[in-house]
Backbone as a printed PyTorch tensor [residue, N CA C, xyz], in Angstrom:
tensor([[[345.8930,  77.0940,  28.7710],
         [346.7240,  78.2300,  29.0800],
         [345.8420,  79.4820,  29.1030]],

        [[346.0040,  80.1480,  29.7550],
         [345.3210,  81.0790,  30.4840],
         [345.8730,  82.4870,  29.9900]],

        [[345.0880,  83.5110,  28.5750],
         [345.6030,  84.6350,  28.5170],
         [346.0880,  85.6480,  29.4920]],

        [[347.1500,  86.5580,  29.4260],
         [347.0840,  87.4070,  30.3220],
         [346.9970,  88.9200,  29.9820]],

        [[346.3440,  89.1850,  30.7140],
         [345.9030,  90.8500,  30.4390],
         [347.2350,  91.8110,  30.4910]],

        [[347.0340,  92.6130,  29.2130],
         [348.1970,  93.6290,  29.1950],
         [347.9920,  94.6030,  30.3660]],

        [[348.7380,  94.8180,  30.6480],
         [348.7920,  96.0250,  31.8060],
         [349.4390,  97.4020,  31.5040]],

        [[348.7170,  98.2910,  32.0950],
         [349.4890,  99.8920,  32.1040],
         [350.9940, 100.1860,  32.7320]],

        [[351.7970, 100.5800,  31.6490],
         [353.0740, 100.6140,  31.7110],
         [353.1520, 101.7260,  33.0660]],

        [[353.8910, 101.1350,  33.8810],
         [354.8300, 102.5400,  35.0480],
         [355.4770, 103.0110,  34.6540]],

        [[355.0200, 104.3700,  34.3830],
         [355.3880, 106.1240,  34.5550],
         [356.4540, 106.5070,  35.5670]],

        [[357.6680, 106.1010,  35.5730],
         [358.0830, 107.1620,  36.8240],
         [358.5940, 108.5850,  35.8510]],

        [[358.3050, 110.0530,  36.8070],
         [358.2230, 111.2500,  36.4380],
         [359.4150, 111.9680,  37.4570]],

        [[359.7810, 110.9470,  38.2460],
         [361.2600, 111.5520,  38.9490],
         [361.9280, 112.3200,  38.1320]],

        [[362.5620, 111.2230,  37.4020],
         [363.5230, 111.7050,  35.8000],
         [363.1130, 113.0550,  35.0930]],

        [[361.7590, 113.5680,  35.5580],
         [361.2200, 114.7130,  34.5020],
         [361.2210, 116.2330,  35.4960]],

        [[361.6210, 115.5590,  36.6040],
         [361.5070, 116.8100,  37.7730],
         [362.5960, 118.3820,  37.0390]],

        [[363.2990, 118.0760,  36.1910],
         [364.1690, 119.0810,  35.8820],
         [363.3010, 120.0440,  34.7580]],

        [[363.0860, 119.1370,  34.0850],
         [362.4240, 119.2910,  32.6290],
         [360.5350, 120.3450,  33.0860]],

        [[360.1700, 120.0840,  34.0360],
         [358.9440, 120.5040,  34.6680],
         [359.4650, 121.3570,  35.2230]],

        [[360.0100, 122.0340,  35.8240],
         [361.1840, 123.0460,  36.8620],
         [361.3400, 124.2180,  35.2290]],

        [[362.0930, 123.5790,  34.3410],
         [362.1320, 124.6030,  33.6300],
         [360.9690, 124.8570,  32.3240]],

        [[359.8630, 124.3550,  32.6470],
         [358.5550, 124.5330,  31.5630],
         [358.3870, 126.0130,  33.0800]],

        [[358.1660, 125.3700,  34.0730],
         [357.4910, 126.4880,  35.1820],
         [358.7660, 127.6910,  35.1710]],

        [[359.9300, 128.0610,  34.6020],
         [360.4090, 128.8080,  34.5510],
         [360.2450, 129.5920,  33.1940]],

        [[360.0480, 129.2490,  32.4400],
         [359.3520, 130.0260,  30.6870],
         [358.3600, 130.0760,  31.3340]],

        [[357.2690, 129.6090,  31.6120],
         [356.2780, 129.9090,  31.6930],
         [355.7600, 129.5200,  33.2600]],

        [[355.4650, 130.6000,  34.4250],
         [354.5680, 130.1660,  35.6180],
         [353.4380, 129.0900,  35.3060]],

        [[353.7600, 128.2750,  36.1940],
         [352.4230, 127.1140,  36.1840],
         [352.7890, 125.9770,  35.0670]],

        [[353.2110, 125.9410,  34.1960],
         [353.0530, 125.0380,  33.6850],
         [353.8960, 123.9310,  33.5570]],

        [[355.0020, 124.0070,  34.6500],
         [355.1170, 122.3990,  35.3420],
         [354.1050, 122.0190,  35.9970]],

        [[353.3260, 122.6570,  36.4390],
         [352.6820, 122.3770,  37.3220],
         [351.4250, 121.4640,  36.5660]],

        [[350.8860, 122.2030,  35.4090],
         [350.0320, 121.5430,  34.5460],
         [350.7610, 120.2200,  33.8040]],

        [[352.1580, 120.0520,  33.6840],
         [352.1970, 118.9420,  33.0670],
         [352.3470, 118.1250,  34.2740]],

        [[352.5700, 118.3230,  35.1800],
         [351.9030, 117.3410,  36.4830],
         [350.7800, 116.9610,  37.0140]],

        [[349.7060, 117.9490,  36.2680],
         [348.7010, 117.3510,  36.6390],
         [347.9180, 118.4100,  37.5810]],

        [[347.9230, 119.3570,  38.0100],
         [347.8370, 119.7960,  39.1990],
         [348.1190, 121.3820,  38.5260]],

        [[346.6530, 121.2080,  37.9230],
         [345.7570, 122.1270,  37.2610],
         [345.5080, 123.5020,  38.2180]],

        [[344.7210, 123.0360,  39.4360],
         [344.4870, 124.5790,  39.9700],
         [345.7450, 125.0240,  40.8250]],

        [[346.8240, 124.1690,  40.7010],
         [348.1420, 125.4570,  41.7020],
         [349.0290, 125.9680,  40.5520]],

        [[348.5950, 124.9550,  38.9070],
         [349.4450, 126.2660,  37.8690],
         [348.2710, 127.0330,  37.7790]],

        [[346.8330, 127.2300,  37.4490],
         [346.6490, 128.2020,  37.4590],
         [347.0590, 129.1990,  38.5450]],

        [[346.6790, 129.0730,  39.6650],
         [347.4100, 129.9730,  40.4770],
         [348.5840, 130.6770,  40.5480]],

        [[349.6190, 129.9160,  40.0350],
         [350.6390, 130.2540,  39.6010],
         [350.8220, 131.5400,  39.0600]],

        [[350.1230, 130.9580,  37.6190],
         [350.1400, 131.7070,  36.4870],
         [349.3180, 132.8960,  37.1650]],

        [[348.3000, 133.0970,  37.5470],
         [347.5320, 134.1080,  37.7220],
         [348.1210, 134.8510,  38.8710]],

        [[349.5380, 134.6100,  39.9630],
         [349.5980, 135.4340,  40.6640],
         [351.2800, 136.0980,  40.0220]],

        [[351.4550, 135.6300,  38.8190],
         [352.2880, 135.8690,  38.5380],
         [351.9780, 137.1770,  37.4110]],

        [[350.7800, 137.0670,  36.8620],
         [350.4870, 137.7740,  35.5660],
         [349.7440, 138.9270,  36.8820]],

        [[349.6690, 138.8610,  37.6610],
         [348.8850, 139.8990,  38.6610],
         [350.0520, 140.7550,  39.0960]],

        [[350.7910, 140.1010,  39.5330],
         [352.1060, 140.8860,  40.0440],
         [353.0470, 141.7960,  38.8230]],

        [[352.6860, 141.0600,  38.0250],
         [353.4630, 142.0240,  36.4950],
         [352.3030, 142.8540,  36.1260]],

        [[351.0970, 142.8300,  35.7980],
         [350.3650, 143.7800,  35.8510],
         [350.2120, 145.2830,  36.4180]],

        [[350.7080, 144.9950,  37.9790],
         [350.5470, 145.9050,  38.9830],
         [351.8520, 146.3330,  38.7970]],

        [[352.8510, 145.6300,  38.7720],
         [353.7930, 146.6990,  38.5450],
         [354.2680, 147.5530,  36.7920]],

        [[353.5000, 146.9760,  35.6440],
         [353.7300, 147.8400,  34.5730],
         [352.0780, 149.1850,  35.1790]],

        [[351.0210, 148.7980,  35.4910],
         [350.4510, 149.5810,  35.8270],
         [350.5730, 150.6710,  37.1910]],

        [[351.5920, 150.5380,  38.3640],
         [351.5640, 151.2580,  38.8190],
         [353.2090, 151.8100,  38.8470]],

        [[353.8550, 151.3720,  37.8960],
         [354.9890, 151.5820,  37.5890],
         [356.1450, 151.0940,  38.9310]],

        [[355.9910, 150.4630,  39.5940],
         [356.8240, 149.7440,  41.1170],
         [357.4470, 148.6020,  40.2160]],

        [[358.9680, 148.5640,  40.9790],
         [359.4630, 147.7180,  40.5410],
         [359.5360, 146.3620,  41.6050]],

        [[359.1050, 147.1200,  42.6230],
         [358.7160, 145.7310,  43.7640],
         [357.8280, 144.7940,  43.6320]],

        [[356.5260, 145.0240,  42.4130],
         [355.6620, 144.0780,  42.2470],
         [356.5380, 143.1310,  40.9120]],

        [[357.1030, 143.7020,  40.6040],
         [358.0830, 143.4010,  39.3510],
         [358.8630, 142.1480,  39.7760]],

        [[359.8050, 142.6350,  41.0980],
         [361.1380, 141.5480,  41.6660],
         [359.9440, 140.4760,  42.4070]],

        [[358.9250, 140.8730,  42.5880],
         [358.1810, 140.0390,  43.0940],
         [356.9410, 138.8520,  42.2890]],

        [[356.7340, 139.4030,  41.0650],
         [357.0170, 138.1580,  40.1840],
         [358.1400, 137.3990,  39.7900]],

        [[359.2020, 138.0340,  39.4000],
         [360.2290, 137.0560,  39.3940],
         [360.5950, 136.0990,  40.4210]],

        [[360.5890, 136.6320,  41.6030],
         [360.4370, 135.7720,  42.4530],
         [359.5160, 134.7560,  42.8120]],

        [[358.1320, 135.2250,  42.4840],
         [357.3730, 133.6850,  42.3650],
         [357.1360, 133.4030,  41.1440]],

        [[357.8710, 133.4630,  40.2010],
         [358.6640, 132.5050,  38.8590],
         [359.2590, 131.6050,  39.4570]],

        [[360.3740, 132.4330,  39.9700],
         [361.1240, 131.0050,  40.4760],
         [360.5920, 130.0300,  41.5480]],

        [[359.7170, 130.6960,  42.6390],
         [359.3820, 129.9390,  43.0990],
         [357.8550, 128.7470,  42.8930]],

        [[357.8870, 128.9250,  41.7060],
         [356.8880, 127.8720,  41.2450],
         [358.0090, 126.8300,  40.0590]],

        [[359.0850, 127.2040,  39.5550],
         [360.2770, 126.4550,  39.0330],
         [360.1770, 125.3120,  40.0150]],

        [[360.7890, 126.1180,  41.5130],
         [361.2970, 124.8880,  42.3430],
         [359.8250, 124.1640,  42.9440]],

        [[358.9670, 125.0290,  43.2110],
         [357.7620, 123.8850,  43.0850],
         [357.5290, 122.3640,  42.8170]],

        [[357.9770, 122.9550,  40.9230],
         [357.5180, 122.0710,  40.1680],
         [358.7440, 120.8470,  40.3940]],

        [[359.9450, 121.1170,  40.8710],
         [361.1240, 120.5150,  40.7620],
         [360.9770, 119.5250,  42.2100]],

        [[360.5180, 120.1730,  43.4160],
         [360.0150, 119.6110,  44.4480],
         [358.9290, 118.4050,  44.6810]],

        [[357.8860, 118.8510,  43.9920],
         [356.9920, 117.9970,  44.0050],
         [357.4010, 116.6070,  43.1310]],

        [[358.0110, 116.6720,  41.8760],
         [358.7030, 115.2090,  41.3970],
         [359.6290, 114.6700,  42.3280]],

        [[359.9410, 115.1080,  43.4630],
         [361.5090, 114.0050,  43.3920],
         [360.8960, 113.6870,  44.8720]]])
């Protein structure tokens, strides 16, 4: 009789598409990092902390609605890319 080799359990991460959606909503990028996919949360994160920057530094609230807006749109990103 012939041992058989254990094998690496399948991961499906469908099921986690919600749960990654709202890590990237607390925090830009980091659905993205628990997916794996390191340089588009950094990006994320960094065009998000750029856009809040510019607007506490130049006092505009358009750079402001415009991080929030790519908040959310790295949420659905992260929600997109699982399913």
């Amino acid at each position: 009789m012939e041992k058989s080799r254990p094998t690496a359990p399948v991961i499906d991460d469908r099921h986690h598409a919600s749960e990654r959606a709202l890590l990237s909503l607390v925090v830009p990028g980091l659905g993205q990092i628990a997916q794996r996919r390191f340089l588009v949360g950094a990006a994320q994160l960094g065009t998000v902390v750029a856009y809040a920057v510019s607007a506490f530094a130049l006092g505009g609230r358009q750079a402001l609605l415009l991080a929030v807006a790519w908040n959310v749109w790295s949420a659905i990103d992260a929600y997109r890319h699982d399913r």
